[in-house]
C-alpha positions in Angstrom: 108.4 52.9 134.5 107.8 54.6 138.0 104.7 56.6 138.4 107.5 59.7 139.0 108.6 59.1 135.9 105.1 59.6 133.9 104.6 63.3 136.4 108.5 64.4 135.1 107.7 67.2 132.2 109.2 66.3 128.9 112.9 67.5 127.9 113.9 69.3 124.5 117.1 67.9 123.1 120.0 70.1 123.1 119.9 70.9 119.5 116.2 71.9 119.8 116.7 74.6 122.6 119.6 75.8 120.4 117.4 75.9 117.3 114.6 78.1 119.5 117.7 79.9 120.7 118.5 81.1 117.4 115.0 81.8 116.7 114.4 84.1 119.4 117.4 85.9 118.6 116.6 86.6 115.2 113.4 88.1 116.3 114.5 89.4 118.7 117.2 91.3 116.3 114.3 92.2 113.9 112.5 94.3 116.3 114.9 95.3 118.3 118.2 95.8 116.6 121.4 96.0 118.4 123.5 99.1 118.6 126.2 98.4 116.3 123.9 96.5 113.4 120.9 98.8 114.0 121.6 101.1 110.6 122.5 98.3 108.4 119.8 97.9 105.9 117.3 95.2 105.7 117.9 94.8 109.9 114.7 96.3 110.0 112.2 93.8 107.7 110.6 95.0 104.4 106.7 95.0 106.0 105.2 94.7 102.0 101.9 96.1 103.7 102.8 98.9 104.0 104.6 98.7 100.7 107.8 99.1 101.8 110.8 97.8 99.6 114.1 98.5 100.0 117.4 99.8 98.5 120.2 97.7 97.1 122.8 98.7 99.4 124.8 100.1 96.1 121.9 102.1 95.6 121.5 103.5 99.3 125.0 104.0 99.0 124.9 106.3 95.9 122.1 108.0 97.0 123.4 108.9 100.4 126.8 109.9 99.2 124.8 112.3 96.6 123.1 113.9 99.5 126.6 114.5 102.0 127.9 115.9 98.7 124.5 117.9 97.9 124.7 119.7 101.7 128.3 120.0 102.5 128.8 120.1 105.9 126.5 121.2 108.5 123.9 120.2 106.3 120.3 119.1 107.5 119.3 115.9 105.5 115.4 114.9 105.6 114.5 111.4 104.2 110.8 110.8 103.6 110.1 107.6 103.6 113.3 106.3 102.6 114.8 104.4 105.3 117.4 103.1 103.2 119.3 106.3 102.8 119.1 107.1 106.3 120.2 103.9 107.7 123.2 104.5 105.0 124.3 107.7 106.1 124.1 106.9 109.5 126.3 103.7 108.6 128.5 106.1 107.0 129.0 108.2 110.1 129.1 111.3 109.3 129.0 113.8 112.7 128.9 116.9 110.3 125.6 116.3 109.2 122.3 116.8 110.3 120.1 113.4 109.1 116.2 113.1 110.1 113.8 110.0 108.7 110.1 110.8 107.9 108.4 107.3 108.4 105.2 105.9 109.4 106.3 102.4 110.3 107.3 103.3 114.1 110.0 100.0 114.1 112.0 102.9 113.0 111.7 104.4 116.2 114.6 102.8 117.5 117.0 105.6 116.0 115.4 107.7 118.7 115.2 112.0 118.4 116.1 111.5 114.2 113.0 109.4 114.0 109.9 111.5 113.2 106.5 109.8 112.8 104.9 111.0 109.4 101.8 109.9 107.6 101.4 111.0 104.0 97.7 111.3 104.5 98.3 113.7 106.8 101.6 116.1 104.9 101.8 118.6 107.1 100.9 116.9 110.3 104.6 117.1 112.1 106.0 118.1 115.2 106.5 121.7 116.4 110.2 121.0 116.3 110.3 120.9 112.5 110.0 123.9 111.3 109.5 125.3 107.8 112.3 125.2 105.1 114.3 123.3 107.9 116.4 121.2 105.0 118.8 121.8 102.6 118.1 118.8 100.7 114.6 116.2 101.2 115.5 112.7 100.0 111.6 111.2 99.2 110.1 108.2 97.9 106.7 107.9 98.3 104.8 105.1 99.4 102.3 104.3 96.7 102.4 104.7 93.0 99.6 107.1 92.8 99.0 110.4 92.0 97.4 111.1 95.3 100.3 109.9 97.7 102.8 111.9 95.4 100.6 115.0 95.8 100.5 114.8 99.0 104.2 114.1 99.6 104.8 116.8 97.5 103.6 119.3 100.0 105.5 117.5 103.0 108.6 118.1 100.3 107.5 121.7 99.7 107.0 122.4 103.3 110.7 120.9 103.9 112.6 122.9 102.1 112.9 125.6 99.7 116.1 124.1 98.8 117.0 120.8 97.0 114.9 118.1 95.8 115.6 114.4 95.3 112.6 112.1 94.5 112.2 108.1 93.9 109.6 107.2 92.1 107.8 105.2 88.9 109.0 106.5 85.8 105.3 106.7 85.4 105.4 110.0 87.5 107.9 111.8 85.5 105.4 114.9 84.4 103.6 115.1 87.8 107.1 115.2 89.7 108.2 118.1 87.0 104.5 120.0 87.8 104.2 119.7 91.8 108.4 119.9 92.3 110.4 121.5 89.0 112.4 118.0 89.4 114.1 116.3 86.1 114.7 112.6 85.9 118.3 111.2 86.3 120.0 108.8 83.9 120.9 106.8 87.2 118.6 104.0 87.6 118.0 103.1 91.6 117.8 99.3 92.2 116.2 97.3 94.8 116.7 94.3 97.0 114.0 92.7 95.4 112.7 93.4 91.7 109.9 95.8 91.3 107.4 95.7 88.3 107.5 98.7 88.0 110.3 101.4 86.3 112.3 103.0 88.9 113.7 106.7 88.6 115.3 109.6 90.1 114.5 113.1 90.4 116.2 116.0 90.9 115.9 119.8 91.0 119.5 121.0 90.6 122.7 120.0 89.1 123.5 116.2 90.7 126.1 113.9 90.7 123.5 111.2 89.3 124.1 112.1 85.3 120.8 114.4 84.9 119.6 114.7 82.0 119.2 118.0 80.4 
């Protein structure tokens, strides 16, 4: 072996640079989705930190499809921590309606002027452009299971809209979602991409299409 041959830098194999390829892309696709993949859900990584889990697509579906036919058109949709449903009605498409998402992770930034950063801790901390009783329906789901964080979204809710309520939350909540918001439980049962431990429920403050109970 020549002495040029110990200075040459070592060579990946052609399958390696594809593997590191792929790799980059992925990441690359996590953080920066493309334009026609960017609503679908899960393109955007579940970040269990900050306790985020979420919707089945069959789920995000329903939900969405309950809020188009909740507003009508030229409805103004807000959805408070509940990425899902946004990313779902923006897959959907719909021009005639007005769809905003409420979220502190700021990954969800790339949906530009319809992102809005929000911090329960802070409920009523939101831009001047957000005015109150701007929405004719708030989709929520709190962060936490705790009295606190449903409190306090409660008045982010309140602020939001004088209008229609749906909430996703632990069965657990059901009487302190009825107090803070007048909501009822649905017989609908929301599912999730991964299994929670916890009971899952609906809530709603008018007459749904997600079989209310009376």
């Amino acid at each position: 072996m020549s002495e040029s041959d110990d200075d040459d830098p070592p060579q990946l194999s052609a399958h390696t640079i594809a593997a590191l390829q792929e790799f980059y892309a992925e990441q690359k696709q996590h953080t920066d989705p493309g334009v026609d993949d960017r609503y679908n859900i899960g393109v955007i990584e579940e970040n269990w930190q900050l306790s985020q889990f979420w919707y089945s697509r069959e789920t995000a579906l329903r939900l969405a499809q309950e809020a188009i036919a909740a507003v009508g058109d030229g409805g103004r949709i807000a959805c408070v921590s509940a990425p899902s449903v946004y990313q779902m009605l923006r897959e959907l498409h719909r021009d005639g309606i007005s769809a905003y998402i409420f979220e502190y992770d700021r990954r969800f930034a790339v949906y530009g002027e319809e992102f809005i950063f929000y911090d329960y801790n802070n409920p009523l901390d939101l831009p001047e452009k957000v005015t109150p009783y701007g929405f004719d329906i708030v989709i929520a789901d709190p962060p936490y299971l705790s009295e606190e964080c449903l409190r306090k979204t409660a008045d982010t809710i309140k602020y939001l809209t004088r209008a229609k309520i749906l909430l996703c939350t632990g069965a657990v909540m059901e009487a302190l979602a009825a107090q803070l918001l007048g909501v009822k439980m649905c017989t609908f049962i929301p599912k999730h991409t991964r299994n929670l431990a916890n009971e899952f429920r609906c809530y709603v403050n008018y007459d749904s299409g997600l079989d209310c109970g009376t």
